[in-house]
Backbone as numpy.savetxt, mean C-alpha at the origin, in Angstrom:
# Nx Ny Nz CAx CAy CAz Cx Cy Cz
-16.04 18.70 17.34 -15.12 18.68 16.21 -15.86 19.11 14.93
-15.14 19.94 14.03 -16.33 20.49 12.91 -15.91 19.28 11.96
-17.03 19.77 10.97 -16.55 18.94 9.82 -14.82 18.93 8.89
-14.58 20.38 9.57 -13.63 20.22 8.42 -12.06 19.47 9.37
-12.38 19.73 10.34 -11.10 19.19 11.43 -11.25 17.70 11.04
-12.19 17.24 11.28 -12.63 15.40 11.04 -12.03 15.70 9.41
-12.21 16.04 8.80 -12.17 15.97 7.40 -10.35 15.70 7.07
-9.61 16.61 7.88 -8.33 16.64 7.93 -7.41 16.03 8.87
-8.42 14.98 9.99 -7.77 14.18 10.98 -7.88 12.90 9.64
-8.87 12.52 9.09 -9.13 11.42 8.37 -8.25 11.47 7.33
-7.68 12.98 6.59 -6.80 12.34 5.34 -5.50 12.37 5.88
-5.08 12.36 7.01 -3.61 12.32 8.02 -3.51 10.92 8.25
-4.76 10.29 8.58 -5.16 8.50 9.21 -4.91 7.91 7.86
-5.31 8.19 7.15 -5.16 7.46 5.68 -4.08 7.85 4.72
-3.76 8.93 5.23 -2.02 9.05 4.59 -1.09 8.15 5.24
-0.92 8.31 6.48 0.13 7.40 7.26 0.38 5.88 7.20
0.15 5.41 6.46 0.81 3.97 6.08 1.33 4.28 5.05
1.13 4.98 3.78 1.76 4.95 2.77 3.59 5.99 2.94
2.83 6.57 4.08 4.12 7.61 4.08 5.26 6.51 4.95
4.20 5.88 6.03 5.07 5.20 6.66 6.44 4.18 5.73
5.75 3.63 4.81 6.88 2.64 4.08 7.51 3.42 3.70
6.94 4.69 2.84 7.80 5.32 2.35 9.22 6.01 3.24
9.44 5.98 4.14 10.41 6.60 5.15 11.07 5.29 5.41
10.14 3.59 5.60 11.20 2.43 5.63 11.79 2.25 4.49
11.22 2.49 3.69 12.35 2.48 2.05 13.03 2.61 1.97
13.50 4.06 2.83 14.48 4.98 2.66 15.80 4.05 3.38
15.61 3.01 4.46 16.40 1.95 4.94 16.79 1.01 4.69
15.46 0.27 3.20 15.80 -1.04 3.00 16.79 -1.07 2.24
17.54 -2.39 2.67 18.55 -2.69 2.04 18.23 -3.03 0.29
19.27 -3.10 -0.44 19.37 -3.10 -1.92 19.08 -4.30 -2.22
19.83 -5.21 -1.60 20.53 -6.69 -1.49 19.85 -7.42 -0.56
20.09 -8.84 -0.09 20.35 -9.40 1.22 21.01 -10.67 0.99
22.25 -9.75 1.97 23.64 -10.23 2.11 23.69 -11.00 4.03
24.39 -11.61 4.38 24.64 -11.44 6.08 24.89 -10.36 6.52
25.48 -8.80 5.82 25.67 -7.75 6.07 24.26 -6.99 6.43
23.59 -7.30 5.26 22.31 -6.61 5.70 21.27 -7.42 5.92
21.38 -8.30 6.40 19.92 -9.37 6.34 19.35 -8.81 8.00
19.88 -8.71 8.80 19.27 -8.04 9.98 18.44 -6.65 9.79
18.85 -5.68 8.76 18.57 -4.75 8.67 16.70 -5.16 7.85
17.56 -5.95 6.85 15.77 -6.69 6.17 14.90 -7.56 6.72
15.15 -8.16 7.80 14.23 -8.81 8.78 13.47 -7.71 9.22
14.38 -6.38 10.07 13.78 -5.89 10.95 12.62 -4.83 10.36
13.22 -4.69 9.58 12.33 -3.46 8.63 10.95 -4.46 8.18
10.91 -5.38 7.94 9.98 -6.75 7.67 8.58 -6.34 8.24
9.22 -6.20 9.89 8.21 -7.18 11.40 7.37 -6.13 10.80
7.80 -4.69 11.42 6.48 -3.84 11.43 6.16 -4.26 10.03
6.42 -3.99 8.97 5.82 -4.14 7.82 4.64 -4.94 7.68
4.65 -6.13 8.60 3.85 -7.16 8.52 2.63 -6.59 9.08
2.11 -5.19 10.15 1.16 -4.51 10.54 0.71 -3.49 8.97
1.84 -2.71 8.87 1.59 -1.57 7.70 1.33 -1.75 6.64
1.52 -3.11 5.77 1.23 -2.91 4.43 -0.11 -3.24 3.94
-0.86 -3.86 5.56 -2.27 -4.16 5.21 -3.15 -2.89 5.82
-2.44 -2.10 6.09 -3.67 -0.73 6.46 -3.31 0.20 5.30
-2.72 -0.27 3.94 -2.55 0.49 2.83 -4.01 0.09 2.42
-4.51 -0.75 2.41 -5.78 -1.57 1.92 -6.41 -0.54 2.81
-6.42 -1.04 3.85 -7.53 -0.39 5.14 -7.96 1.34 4.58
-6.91 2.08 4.29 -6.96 3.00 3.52 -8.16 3.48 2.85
-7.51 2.95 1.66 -8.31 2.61 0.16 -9.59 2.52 0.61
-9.72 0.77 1.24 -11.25 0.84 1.93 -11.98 2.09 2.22
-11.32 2.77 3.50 -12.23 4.06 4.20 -12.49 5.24 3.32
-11.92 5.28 1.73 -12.13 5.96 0.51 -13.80 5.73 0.30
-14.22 4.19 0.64 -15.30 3.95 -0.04 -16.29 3.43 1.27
-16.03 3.98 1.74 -16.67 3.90 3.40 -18.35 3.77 3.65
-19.14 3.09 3.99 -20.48 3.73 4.36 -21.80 2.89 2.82
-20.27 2.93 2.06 -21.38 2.69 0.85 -21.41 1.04 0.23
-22.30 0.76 -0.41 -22.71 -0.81 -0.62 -23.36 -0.83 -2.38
-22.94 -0.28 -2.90 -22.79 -0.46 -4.62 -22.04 -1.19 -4.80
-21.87 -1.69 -6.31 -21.30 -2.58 -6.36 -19.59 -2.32 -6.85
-19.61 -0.66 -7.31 -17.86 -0.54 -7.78 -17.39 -0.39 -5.95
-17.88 -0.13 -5.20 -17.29 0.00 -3.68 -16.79 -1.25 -3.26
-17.88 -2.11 -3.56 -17.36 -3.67 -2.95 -16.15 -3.87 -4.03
-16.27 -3.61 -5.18 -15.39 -4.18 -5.83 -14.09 -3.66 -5.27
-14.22 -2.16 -4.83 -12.40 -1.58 -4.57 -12.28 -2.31 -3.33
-13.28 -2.74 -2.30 -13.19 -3.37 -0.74 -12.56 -4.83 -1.47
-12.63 -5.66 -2.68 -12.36 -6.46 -2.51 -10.90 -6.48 -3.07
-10.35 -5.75 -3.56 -9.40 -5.26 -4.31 -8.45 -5.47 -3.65
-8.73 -4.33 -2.14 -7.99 -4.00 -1.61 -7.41 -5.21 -0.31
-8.42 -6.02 -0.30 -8.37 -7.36 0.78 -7.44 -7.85 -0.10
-7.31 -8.21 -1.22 -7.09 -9.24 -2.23 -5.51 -8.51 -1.54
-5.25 -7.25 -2.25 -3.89 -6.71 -1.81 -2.77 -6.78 -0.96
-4.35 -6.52 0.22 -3.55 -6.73 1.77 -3.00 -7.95 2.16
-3.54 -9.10 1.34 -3.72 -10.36 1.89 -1.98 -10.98 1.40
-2.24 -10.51 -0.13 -1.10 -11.19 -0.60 0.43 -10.49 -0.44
0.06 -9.01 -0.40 1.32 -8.43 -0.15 1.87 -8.46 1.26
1.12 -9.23 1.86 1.75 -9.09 3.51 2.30 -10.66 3.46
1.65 -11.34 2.53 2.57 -12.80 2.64 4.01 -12.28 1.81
4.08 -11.56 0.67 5.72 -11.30 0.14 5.75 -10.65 1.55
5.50 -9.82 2.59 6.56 -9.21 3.66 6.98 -10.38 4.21
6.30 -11.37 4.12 6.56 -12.66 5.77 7.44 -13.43 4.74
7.51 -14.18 3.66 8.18 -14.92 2.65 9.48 -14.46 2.92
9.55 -13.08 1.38 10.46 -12.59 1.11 11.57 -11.40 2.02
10.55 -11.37 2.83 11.11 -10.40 3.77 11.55 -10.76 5.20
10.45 -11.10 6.10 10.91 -11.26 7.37 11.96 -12.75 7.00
11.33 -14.01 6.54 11.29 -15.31 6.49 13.02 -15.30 5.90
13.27 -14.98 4.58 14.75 -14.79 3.56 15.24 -14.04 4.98
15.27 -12.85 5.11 16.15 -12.30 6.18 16.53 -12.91 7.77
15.68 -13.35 8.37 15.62 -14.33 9.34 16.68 -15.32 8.99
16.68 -16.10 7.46 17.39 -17.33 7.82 18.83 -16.79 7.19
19.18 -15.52 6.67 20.30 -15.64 6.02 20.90 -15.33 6.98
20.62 -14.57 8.13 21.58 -14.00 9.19 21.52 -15.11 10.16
20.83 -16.40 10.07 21.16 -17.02 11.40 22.23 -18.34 10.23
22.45 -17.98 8.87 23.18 -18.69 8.62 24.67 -18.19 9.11
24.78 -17.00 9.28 25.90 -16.44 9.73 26.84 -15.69 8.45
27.81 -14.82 8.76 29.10 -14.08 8.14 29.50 -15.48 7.22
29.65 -15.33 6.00 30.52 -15.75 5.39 30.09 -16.87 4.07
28.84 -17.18 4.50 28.22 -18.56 4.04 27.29 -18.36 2.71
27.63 -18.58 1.50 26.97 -18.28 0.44 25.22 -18.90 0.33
24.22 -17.93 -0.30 23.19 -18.03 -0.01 22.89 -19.44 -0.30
22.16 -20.41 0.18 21.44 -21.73 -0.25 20.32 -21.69 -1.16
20.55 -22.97 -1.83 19.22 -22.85 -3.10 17.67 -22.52 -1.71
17.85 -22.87 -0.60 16.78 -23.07 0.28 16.08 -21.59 0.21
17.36 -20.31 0.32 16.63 -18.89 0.70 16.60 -18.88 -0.83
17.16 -19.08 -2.37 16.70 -18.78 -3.07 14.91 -19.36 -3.92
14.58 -20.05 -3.04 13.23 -20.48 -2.84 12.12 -19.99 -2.43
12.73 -19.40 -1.41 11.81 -18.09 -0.55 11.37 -17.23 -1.45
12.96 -16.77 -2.39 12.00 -15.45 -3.08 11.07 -16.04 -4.55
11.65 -17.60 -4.89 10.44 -18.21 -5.93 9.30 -18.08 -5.65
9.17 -18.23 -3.91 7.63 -18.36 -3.76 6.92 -16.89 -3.03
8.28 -15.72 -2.75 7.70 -14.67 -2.68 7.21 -13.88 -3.56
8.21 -14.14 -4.38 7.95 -12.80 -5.81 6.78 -13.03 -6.19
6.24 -14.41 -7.04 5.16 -14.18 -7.68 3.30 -13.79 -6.85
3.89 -14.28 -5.56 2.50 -13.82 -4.22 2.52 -12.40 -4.39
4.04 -12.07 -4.31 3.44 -10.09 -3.98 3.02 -9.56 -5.90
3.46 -10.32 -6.81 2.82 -9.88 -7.80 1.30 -9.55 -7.95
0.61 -10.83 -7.79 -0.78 -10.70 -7.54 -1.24 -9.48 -6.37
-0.36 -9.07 -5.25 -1.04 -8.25 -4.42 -0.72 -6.70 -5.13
0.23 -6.86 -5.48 0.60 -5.51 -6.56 -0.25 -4.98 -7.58
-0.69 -5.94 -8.15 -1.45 -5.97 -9.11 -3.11 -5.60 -8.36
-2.91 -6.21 -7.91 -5.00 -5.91 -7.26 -4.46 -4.79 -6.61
-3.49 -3.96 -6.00 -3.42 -2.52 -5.72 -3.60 -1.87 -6.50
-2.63 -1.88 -7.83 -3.18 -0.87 -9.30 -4.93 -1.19 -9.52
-5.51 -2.32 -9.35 -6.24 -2.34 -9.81 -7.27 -1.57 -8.90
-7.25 -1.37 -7.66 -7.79 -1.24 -7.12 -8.21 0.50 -7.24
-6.54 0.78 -7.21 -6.48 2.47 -7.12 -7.43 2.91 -8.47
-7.33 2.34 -10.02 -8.28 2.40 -11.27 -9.38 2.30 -10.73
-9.67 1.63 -9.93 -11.38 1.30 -10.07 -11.80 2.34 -9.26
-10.99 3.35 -8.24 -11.01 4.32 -7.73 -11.74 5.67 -8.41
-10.23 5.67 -9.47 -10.53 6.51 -10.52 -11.71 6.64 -11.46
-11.84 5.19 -11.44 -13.11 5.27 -12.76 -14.37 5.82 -11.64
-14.58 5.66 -10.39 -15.89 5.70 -9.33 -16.10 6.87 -9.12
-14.74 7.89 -9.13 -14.44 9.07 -9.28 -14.72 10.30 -9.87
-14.43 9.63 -11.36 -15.22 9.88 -12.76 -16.55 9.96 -12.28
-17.15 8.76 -12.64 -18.26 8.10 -12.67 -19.13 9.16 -12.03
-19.03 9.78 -10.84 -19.71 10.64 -9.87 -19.21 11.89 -10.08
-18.60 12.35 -11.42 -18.10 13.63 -11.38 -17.24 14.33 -10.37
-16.28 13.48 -9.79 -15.88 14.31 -8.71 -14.33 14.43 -9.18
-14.48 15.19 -10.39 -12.76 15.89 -11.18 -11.81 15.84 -10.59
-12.03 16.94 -9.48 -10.47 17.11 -8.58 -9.71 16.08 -8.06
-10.91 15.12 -7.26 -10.71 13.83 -6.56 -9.95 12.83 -7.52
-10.57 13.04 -8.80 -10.28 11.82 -9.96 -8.80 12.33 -10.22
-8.66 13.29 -10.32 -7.26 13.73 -10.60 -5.65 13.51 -9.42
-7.05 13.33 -8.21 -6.05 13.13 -7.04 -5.75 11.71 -7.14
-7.06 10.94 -7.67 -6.58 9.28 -7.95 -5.70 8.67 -8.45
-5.65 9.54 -10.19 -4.29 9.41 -10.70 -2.86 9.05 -9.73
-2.80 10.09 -8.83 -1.84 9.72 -7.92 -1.51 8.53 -7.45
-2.81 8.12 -7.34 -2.46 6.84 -6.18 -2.14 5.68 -7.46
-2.88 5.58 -9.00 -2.73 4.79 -9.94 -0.99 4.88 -10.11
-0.50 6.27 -9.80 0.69 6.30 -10.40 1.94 5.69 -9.25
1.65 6.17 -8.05 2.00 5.60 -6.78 1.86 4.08 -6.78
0.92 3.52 -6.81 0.71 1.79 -7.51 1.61 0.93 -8.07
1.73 1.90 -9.35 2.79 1.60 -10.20 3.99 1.16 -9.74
4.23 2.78 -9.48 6.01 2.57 -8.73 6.14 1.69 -7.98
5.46 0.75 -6.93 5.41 -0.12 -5.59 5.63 -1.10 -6.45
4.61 -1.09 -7.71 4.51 -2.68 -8.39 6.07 -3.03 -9.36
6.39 -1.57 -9.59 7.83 -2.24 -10.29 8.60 -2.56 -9.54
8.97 -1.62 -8.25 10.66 -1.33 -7.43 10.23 -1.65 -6.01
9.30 -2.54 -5.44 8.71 -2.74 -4.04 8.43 -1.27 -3.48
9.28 -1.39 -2.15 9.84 -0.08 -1.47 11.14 0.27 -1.25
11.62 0.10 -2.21 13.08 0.46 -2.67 13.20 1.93 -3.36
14.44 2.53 -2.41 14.80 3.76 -2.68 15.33 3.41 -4.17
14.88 5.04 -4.99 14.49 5.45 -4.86 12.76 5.35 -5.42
12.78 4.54 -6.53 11.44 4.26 -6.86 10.26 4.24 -6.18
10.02 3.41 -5.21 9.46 2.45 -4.26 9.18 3.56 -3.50
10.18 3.93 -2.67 10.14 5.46 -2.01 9.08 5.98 -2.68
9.26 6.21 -3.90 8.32 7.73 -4.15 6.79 7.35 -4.13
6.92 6.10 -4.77 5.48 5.41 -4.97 4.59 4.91 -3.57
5.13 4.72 -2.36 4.65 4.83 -1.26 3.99 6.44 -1.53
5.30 7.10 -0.89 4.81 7.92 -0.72 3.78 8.94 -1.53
3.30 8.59 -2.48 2.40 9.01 -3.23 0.85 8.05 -3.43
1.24 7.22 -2.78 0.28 6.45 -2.40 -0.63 6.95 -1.19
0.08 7.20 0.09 -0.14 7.78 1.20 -0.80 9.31 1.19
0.29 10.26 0.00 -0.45 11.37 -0.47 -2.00 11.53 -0.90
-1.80 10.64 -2.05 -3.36 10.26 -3.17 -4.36 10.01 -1.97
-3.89 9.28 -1.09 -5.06 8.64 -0.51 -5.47 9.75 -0.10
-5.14 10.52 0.91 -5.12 11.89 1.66 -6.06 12.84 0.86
-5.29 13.14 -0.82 -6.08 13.87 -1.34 -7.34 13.26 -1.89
-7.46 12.19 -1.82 -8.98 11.68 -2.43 -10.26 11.95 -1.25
-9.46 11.41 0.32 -10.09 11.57 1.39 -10.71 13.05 1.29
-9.67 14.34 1.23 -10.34 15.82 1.62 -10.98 15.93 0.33
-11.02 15.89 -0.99 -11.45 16.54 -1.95 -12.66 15.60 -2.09
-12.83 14.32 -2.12 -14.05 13.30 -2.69 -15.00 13.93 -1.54
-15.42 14.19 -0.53 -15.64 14.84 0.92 -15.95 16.28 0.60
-15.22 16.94 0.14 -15.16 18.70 0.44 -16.89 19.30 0.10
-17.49 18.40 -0.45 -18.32 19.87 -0.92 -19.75 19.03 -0.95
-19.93 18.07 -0.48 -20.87 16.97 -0.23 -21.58 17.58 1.35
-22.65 17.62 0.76 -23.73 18.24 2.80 -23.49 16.69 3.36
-23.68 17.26 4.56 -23.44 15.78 5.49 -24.31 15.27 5.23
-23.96 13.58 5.05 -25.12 12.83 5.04 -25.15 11.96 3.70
-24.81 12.91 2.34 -25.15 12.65 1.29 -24.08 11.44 0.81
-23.01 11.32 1.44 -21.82 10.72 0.81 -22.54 9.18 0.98
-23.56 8.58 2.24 -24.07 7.62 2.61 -25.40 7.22 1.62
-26.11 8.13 1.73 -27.38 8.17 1.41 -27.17 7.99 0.25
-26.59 8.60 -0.75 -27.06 9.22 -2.22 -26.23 8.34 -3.59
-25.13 7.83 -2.57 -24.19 6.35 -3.61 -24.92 5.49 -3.89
């Protein structure tokens, strides 16, 4: 396999979670009603695999190396994975699960409006250490002169964003996945492109 095939299997591996939500977005419900609470459970489960290999991602951005802005994006991105996969299980699988086994007809209980008291503010914090994470990207970016890459970061800062206002809700959410999934992709081929083998390990 040459370098540049590996180079373009790796920003495909690290695009595909972000693209992935971005295409469940395109499903999730607005609301959750008994009409759609099956639809927001189900979209949930996998979620509960995908939103922590958005982290996993990020991570393999900073792969190999042991400085200290690397650990910081590795911890960023744990911090992320950790908390935004509890809003999927809370607010997502957990709220959807019980509104549909309350059945057709039955107005929500203070019980599921509890769920999202104690979902919302968990996925805040994981939202938040994602922007933060994707910045500290950018600044490492900078930092090492690598322009194009830094410019591809932007993306993912701006992709961040969108997740942190509108979840993965069409259409916001949508885009911000999916530009998440992009950024990553382009940080992967361009931070990479022009580095002799070896150096990306050695020389951080």
């Amino acid at each position: 396999m040459t370098d540049r095939t590996a180079r373009i299997r790796l920003a495909v591996l690290v695009a595909l979670p972000g693209l992935a939500l971005a295409g469940a977005g395109l499903f999730h419900p607005h609301s959750l009603s008994y009409e759609t609470s099956w639809r927001w459970f189900s979209l949930h489960v996998p979620g509960l695999l995908v939103f922590p290999l958005v982290g996993v991602a990020l991570m393999v951005l900073v792969r190999g190396r042991r400085d200290p802005l690397a650990w910081a994006v590795r911890v960023g991105a744990y911090v992320y994975a950790t908390f935004y996969t509890a809003l999927d299980v809370i607010s997502g699988m957990a709220a959807g699960w019980v509104t549909h086994e309350l059945g057709p007809g039955v107005e929500r209980p203070e019980e599921v409006s509890l769920l999202f008291r104690l979902g919302t503010p968990v996925g805040e914090v994981g939202s938040w250490a994602l922007l933060a994470t994707t910045a500290l990207l950018v600044v490492d970016l900078l930092r090492r002169r690598r322009l194009p890459a830094a410019g591809a970061g932007l993306v993912l800062v701006v992709g961040a964003w969108l997740v942190h206002v509108d979840h993965i809700f069409s259409p916001v959410g949508v885009v911000g996945c999916a530009l998440l999934g992009l950024g990553t992709a382009a940080v992967a081929l361009l931070d990479v492109s022009d580095i002799p083998h070896g150096e990306a390990v050695t020389k951080r």
